[in-house]
N, C-alpha and C positions, 0 to 999 in steps of 0.2 A: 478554622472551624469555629470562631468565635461567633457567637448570635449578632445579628444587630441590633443595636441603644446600648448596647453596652457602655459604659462610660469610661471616662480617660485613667483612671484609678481602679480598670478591671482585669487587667494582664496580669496576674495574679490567681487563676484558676479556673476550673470551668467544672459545674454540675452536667454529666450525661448519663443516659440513658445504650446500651447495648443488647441486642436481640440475641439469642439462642443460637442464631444464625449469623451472628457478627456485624450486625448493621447497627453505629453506633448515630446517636442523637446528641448534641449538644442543648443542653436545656437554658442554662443561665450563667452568668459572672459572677466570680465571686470581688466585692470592690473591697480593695484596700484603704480605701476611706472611710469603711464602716467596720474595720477589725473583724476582715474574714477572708486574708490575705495569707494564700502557701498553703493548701491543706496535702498533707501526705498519708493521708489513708482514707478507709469508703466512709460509709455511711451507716447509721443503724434506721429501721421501717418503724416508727409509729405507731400505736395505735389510733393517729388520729389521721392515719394517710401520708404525713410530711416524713419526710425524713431527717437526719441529726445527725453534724459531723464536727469534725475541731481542724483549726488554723493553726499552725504554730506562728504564723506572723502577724497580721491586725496591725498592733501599735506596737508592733514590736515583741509582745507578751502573749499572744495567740488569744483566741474566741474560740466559742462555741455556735452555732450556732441550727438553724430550721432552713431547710429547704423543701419548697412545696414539688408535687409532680409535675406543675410547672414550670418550674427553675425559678421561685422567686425566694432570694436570701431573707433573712430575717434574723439579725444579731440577736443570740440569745443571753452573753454572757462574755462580760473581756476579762481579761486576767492581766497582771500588774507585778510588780516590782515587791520583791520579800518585804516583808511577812507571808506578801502573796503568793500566788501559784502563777508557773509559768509554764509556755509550752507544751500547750497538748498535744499528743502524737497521734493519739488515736480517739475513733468517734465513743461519746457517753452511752451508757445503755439504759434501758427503760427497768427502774426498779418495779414492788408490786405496787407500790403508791402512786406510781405514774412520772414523779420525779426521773431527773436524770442525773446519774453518777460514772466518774471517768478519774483518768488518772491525768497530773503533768509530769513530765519531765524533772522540769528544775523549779525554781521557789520555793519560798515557804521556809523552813529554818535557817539565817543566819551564820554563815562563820562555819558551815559544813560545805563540803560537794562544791567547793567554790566557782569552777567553772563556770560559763555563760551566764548567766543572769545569778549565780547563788543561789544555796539552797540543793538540798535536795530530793525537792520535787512535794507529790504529793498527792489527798485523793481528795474530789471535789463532789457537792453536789448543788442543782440548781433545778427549783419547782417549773412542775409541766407547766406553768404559767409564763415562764421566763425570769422569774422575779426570785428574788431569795439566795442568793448564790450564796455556799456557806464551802468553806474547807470543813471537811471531816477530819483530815488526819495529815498531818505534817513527817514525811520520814525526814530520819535523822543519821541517816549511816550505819546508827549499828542494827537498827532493825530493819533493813533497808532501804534502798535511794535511786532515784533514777531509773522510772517505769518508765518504759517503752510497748506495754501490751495495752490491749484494754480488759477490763472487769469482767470477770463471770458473774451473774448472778447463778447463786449454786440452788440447787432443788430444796433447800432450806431456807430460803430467802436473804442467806449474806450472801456480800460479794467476797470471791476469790483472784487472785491476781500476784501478779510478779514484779520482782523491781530487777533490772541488773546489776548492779551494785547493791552495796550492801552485805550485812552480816557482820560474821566474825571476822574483825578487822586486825586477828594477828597473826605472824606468819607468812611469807611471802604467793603464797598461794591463795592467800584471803579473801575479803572483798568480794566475796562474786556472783550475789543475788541470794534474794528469800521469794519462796512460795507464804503468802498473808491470806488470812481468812480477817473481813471485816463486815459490823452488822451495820443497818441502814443508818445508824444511830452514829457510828463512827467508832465503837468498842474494836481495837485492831487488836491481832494477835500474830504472830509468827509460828509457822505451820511447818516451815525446814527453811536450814542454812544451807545453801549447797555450799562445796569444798568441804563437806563435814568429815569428810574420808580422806583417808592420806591421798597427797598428787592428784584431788577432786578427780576420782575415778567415779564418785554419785553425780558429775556435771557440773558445770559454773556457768554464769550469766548468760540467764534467759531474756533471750528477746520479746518472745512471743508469750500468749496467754495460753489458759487454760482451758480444755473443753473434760467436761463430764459427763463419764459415760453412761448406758443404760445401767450399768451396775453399780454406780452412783461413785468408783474411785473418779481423781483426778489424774488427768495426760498430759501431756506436753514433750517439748523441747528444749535446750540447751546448745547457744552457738558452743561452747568449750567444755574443760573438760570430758572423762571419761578415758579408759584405757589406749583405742583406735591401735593398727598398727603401727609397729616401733616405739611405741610411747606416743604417738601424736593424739596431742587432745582436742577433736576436733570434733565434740558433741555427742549428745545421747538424747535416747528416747526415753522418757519415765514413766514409773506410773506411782501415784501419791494415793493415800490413802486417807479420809477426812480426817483421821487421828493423826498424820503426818508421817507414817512410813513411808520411804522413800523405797521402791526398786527401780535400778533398770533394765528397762528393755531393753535394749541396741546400744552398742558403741560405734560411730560413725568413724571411716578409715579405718575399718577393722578387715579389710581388701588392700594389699599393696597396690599404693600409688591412689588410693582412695578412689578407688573406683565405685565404692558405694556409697558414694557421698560424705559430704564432709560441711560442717558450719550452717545449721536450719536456723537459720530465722523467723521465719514460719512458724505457725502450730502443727498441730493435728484439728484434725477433721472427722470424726465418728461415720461414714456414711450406712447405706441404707442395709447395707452388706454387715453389717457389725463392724468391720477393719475400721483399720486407721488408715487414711489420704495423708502426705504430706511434702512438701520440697527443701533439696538442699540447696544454698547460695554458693557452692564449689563441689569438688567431685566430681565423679563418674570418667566416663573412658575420655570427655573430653573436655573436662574441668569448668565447664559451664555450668553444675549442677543436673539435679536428678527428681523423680517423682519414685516418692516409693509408695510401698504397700506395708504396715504392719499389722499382727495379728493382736489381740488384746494378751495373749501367751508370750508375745515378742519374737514369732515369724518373720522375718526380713526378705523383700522382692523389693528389688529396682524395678519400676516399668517404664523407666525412656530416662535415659542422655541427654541434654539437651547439646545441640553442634553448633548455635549463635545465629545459623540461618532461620532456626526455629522460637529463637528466644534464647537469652543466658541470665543466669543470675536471680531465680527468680525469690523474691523477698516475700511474701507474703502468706497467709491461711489460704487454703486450698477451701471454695465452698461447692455445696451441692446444689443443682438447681432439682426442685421437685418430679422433671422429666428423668432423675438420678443420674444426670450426666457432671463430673467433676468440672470446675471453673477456675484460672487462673489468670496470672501475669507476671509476666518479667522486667527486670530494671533495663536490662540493654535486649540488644540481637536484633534479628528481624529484617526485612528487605532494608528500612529505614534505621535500623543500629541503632533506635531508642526503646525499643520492647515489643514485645506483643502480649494480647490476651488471648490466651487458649483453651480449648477445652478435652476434658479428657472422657474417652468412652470407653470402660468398660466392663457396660453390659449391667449396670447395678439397677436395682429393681426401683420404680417411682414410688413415691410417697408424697403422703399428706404434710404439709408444713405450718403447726399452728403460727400465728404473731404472737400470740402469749400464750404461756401454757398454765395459766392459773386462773381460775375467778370462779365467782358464786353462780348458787342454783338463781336462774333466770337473767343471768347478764350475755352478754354474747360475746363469741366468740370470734374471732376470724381466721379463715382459713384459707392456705393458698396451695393447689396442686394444678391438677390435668382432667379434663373430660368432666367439668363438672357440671356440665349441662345438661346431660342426661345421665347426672345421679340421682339413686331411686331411695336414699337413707344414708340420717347420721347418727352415730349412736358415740354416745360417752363409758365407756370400760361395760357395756352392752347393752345399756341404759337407750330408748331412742331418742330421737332429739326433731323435733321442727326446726328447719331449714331453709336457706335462699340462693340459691348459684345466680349471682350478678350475669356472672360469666362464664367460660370455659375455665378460667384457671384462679379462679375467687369467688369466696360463697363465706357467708355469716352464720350460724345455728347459734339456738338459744342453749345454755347447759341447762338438761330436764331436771326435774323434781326425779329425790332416788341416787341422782347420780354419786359415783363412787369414783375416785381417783383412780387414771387409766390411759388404755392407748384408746384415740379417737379413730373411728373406721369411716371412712365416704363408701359407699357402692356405688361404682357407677357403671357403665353399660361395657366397658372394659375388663373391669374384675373392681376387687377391695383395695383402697389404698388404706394405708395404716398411718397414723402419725408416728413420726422420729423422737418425739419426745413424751411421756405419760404427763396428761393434763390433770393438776391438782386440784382439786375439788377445793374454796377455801370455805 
């Protein structure tokens, strides 16, 4: 499925496009001649239409880089050998300045985390221009090391995020990630240790990032720790408070034989329902993993097994498409036993989906849903708003004079879609 012109230095990745409907596109290559070689996660949407992802290969030390809707790459950013950063796993997000900030791997401190390139790891950021590429923040091990998620931007304008490693490095149960609260500026602070409990019954080493919910705590995951049956520690569901209380929700193998899953890699996913969306990389009745349901109470439902004819393994954040139908992928399974993407239904109500949920009286906003063509009003927390639907599933409004921080409404000839997230007035 490679495009053609692709060049000889482009077997190294491909930008696509996939339908609703399962009809996937191949847009462009990504070349390894231009340090945008290996990319192992998606993409983040732009304000400016392109979208943003990271390489862990390039030259070896992974890139950043822009790709348009067309599939045209465009290097934004290489990373290099300590003091540097190395290794990006996952794509940067759009702070409120337009900037982009993301985490590496490995780099950056010297004489810690020595594995692969040294270092460990760190958080970066690099101007909506391209130009400017600066480290914010060097971990160092004991405040932790070796992110594998990407950045929150939290509803206060720091980012939040996770390292797996890391922490309190004594005791043989140690080491096992922090949840960081950092400002655009690069002021880091540490927000919890997990294994802070005896035999990390609060979780150890998170893969995944964080999402914040309408109630403004923090969520996530943890591949280990937590109780599980027999003692087996084989992850939890949390919930983090901005001051840094730690509960959890769920113990994963808390079913003999772990049938409700066991080791998420993954985050959560808030959908339109209020719950939590999420997958486990093992478990359920046939060790393939599982899709659950949790409640923000910490309610537990399995809703599907996966059997490897349908997918196994699957790694990643579960997202919603605006039709509110759940979206995924798996690492193996499938007719071809390299994965599928799938998607899950059910029944959750559509919504509005800003691009960014912040900016001033008279800047514009963009919006992405369903039926927006014959929408008849937008309004800001009830404010009305002038408006343009492009399309059925994209439309621009100006934020009015008045407005107050809040959820956005479309009316369209369907019913009201609401946004998933309250747009911040700045």
């Amino acid at each position: 499925m490679t495009p053609t012109g692709c060049g000889p230095y482009s077997g190294f990745g491909t930008g696509f496009s996939i339908t609703p409907a399962g009809k996937v596109k191949v847009l462009g290559c990504l070349d390894q001649a231009n340090d945008q070689g290996d990319p192992v996660s998606g993409v983040t949407l732009g304000t400016d239409g392109n979208f943003y992802g990271s390489s862990n290969g390039g030259d070896y030390y992974g890139s950043v880089w822009k790709m348009s809707a067309a599939g045209k790459f465009t290097t934004y950013g290489v990373f290099g050998a300590s003091p540097n950063l190395a290794t990006p796993l996952t794509p940067p997000v759009i702070g409120m300045d337009g900037s982009l900030y993301g985490t590496a791997e490995e780099g950056g401190t010297t004489g810690l985390c020595t594995y692969g390139f040294g270092g460990c790891g760190g958080v970066y950021k690099i101007k909506s221009s391209g130009k400017g590429y600066t480290v914010l923040y060097r971990f160092d091990q004991t405040n932790g090391a070796n992110s594998y998620s990407p950045l929150l931007l939290g509803t206060d304008g720091n980012f939040y995020g996770t390292t797996y490693l890391g922490g309190d490095l004594s005791g043989s149960f140690k080491n096992a990630g922090v949840v960081f609260k950092m400002t655009p500026s690069g002021e880091y602070s540490v927000l919890y240790v997990f294994c802070a409990r005896a035999n990390c019954v609060d979780g150890a080493n998170p893969v995944a990032g964080l999402t914040q919910a309408t109630n403004g705590n923090f969520y996530g995951t943890t591949e280990y720790g937590g109780t599980g049956a027999g003692g087996y520690p084989q992850g939890v569901v949390f919930k983090l408070t901005p001051a840094g209380k730690l509960t959890v929700l769920y113990n994963f193998c808390s079913i003999a034989s772990c049938t409700d899953g066991a080791n998420p890699d993954g985050g959560l996913v808030q959908a339109s329902d209020g719950n939590f969306y999420g997958t486990t990389t093992a478990g359920g009745t046939q060790n393939y993993g599982v899709i659950f349901q949790i409640t923000p109470s910490g309610k537990y439902t399995v809703l599907y097994n996966f059997d490897y004819t349908t997918g196994a393994y699957p790694e990643v954040t579960l997202i919603q498409h605006t039709n509110g139908v759940l979206y995924g992928d798996t690492v193996q399974g499938g007719p071809a036993r390299v994965g599928v993407f799938f998607s899950v239904g059910m029944g959750l109500p559509p919504f509005a989906k800003l691009v960014t949920w912040w900016g001033k009286v008279g800047g514009t906003v963009e919006i992405l849903g369903q039926g927006f063509k014959g929408a008849t009003s937008v309004s800001f927390n009830g404010t009305p708003a002038t408006f343009k639907a492009t399309n059925d599933t994209y439309l621009t409004a100006t934020v009015p004079t008045g407005a107050t921080s809040g959820y956005v409404t479309v009316v369209t000839a369907k019913g009201t879609l609401t946004s998933n997230q309250v747009f911040q007035v700045q």
